[in-house]
N, C-alpha and C positions, 0 to 999 in steps of 0.2 A: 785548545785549553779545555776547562769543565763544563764538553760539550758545547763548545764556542769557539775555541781557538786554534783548531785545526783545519783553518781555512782553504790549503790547498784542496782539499775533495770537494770543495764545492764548486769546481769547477769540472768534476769527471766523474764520471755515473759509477757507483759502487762495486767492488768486489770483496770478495773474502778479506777480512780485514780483521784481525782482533784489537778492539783499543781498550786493551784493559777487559774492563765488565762488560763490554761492548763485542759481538760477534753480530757480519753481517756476511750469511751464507748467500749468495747470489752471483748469480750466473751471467752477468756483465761484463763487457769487454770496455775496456777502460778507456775512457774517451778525452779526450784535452779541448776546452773551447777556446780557440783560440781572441775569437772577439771578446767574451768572458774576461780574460785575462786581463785583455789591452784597458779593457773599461774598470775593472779595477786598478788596477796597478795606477792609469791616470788620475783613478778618484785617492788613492792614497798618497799620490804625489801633490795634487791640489790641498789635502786636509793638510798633508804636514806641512806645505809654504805658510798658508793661511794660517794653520795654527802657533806657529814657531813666530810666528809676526805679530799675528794680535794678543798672544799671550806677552810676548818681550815687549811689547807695547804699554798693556798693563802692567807689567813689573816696572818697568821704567814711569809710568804715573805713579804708583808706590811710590816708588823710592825717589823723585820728586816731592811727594809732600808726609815724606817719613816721619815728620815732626808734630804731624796732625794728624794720624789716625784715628780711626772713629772704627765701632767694631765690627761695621760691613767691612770698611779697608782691609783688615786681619784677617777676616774669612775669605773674602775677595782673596789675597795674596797667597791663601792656602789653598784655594781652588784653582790657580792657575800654576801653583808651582806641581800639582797633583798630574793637570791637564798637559805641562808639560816634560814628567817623570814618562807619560804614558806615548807624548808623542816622538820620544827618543826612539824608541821601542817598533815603534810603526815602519822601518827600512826591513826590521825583520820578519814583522808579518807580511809584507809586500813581496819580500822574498819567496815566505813560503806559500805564497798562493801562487805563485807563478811556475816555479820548479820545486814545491818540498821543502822539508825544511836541513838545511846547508852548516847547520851551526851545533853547540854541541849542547848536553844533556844541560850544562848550567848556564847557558842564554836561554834554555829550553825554560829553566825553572824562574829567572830573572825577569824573563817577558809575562810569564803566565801571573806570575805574582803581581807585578807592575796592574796588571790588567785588571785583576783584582781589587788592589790597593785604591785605584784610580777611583773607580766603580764607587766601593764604599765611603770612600774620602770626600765623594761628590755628593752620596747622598746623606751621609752624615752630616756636612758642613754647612749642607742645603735644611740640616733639621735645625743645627743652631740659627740660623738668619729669622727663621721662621719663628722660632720660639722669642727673640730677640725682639721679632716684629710684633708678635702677639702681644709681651708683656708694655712693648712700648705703646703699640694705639689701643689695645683694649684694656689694659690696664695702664695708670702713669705708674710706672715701675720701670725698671732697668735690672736686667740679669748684672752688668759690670757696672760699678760704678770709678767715677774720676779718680775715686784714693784707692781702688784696686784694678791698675791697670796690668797688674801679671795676670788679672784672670782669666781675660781672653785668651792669652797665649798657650796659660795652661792647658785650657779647652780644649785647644787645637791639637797640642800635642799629645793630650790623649786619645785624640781624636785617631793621628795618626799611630799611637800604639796600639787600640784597638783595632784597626784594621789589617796592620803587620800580625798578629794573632790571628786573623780572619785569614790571611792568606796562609796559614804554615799548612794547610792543605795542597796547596800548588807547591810549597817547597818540598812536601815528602812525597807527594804521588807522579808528579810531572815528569817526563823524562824523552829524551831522543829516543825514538825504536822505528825500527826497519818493519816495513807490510813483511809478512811469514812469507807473500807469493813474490813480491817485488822487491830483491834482498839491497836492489840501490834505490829504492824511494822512502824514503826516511822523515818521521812525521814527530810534530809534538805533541802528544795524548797526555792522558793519564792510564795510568798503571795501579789499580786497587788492589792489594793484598785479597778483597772479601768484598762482596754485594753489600754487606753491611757496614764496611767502612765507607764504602761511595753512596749510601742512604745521610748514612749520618753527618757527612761535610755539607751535601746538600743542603739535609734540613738547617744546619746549621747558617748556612748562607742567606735562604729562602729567609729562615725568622729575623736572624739577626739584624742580618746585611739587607733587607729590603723592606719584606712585613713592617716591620716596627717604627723605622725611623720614614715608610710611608704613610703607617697612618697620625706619628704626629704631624707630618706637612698637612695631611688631611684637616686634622682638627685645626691648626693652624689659622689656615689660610679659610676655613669656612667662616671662624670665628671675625679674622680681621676685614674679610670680605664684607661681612652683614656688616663690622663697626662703621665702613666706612661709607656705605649707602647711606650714613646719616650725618656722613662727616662733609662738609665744604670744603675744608683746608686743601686746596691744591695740591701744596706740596707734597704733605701725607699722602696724599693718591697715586703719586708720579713715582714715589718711592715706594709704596704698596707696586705698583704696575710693574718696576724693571727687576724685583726680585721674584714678582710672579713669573716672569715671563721667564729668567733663569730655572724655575722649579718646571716651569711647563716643556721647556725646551729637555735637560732632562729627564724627564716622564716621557717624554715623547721617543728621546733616544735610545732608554734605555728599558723600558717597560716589555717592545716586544720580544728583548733578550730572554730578559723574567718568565715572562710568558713559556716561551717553546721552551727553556729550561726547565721550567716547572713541570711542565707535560712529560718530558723525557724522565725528569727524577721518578716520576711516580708510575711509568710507561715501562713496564721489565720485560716486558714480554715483545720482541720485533717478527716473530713468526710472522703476522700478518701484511709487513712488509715485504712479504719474499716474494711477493707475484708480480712485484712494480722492479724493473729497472736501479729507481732511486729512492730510495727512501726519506721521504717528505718531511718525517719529522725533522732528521739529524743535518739536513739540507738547511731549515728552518732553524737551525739554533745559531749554525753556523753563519749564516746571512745576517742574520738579527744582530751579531757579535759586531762585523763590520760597522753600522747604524752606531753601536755603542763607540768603537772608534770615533767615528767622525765629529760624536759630540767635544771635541777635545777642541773644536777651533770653532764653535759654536756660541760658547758666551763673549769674545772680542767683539762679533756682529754683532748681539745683542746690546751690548755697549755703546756700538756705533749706531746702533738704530734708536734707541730711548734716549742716549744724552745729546742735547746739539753741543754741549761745552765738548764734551770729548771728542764729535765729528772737527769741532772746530778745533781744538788739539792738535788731531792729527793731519789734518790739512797743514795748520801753521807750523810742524815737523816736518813736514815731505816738502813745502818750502825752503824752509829755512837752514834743516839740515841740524841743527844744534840747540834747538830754544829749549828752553829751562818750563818748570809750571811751580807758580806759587804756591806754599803750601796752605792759604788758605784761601785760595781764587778759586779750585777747582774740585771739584768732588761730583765722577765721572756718574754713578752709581747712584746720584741721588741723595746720599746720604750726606746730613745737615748737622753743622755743630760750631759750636765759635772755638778754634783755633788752640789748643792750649800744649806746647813743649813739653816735648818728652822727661825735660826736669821736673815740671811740674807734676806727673802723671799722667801727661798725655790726653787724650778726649774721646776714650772708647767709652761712647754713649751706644745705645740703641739707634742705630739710624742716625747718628749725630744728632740727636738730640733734636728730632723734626718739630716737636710739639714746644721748643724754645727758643724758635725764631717764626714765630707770626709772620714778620714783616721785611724776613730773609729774602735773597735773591729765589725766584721761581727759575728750575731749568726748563 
């Protein structure tokens, strides 16, 4: 992908290769790691059980207490149905790190986009919860209130149309192409018309898709962080805590993608690569990419580690086999609100409304 998702080379020390704007003149004989392989290919198979489980896990919590959403539940739902757009996708990246990539120019374009979308969706969705959190502990505000409960949704699914616009760079550049020197190793790159077209997606990525909706979580979360060093309310904390830890875990997974990306966007010049073997950078973007994968089975654990309700959930599921969850018994996420029917308008409060149950059940 852009600079990320042409995972098979990172497994074989570089040759003459054009990808796009990318030329790498060196004199390497092309090597296959075979333990490389085996240890990816397993970790890809590990992320997609685990992911495909605890994301279907949370859908099915959803759509359990679909009568009671609150507007973590609505972003929750949109980051797992994103986490599992992306984890469909993961057979064929596994593919191509193994042998190349096998498939044609428009799975070429379907995965690179996905990968994209996924990306943005995540960190976007991660800037509404934040903003949601901010207005609700440090101001008593609420971005949605109970007689506008389409507003969430619209949210979101702007959310998701800005990102599908983010990614029409991966639909027009993307493409299957054959190495010039290995006419049956066939790879998914990008293909830039001009240096100045693959400037300007980047930058465009960089500001949009990462810059900006990082440093609202920044402002964010400093702000709600200092409110609540003065706050006692348990509750409040518990629910500050398990959406920190989804922004952290994110930041974590996806940050040193950004990173080696950013170096490469602004790195034009690879002459001083020629004397190594491999080239550290492009090795570096590519690894970092994989990291961004993985995060897709990442927030289920988090779930399982901050709520006991939902540990105890899913235990009473892999018992039982069929149990039901009440729509106002459970609320895995933390987030706290009295109950109100979707005839009603629903109950997309900020956090379910943590600051109006005092003497609510603590998870």
């Amino acid at each position: 992908m852009d600079g990320g998702l042409d995972l098979h080379g990172l497994f074989e020390s570089n040759s003459t290769f054009d990808y796009g704007d990318y030329e790498y003149k060196e004199d390497c004989i092309t090597r296959r790691s075979f333990a490389a392989i085996i240890f990816v290919s397993v970790l890809y198979l590990v992320a997609l059980l685990l992911g495909l489980v605890g994301n279907s896990l949370v859908l099915f919590v959803l759509w359990q207490k679909r009568h009671s959403w609150c507007v973590t539940d609505v972003f929750v739902l949109h980051l797992s149905i994103a986490d599992m757009l992306l984890l469909l996708t993961m057979p064929l990246w596994a593919v191509d790190a193994v042998k190349g990539w096998n498939f044609s120019t428009g799975f070429c374009k379907l995965a690179g986009a996905l990968f994209k979308i996924n990306f943005c969706c995540g960190i976007f969705l991660l800037a509404c919860i934040s903003l949601e959190l901010y207005f609700s502990v440090v101001h008593p505000v609420h971005m949605c209130s109970r007689s506008r409960t389409w507003l969430v949704q619209l949210i979101c699914l702007a959310v998701w149309f800005f990102c599908l616009l983010l990614s029409i760079p991966d639909w027009m550049y993307l493409k299957a192409a054959s190495n010039p020197e290995q006419e049956d190793n066939i790879e998914c790159v990008y293909e830039y018309p001009s240096q100045a077209s693959r400037l300007a997606s980047r930058l465009l990525y960089h500001v949009l898709g990462f810059l900006l909706p990082i440093v609202v979580l920044f402002y964010c979360y400093t702000r709600v962080l200092r409110q609540c060093r003065s706050d006692q309310h348990v509750q409040k904390q518990r629910a500050v805590q398990i959406i920190l830890a989804l922004v952290l875990a994110f930041c974590v997974s996806w940050t040193p993608y950004n990173i080696a990306l950013l170096v490469d966007t602004f790195d034009f010049s690879s002459s001083k690569f020629t004397e190594h073997c491999v080239d550290h950078r492009w090795t570096a973007v590519k690894s970092t990419a994989v990291l961004g994968f993985l995060h897709s089975c990442f927030n289920p654990l988090i779930y399982l580690g901050f709520s006991e309700k939902f540990r105890h959930w899913v235990l009473t599921v892999v018992r039982c086999g069929s149990c039901t969850v009440g729509s106002g018994e459970f609320f895995p996420w933390d987030c706290r609100a009295t109950p109100v029917p979707q005839a009603e308008n629903g109950s997309l409060h900020a956090m379910n409304d943590i600051t109006q149950q005092e003497n609510g059940e603590i998870l």
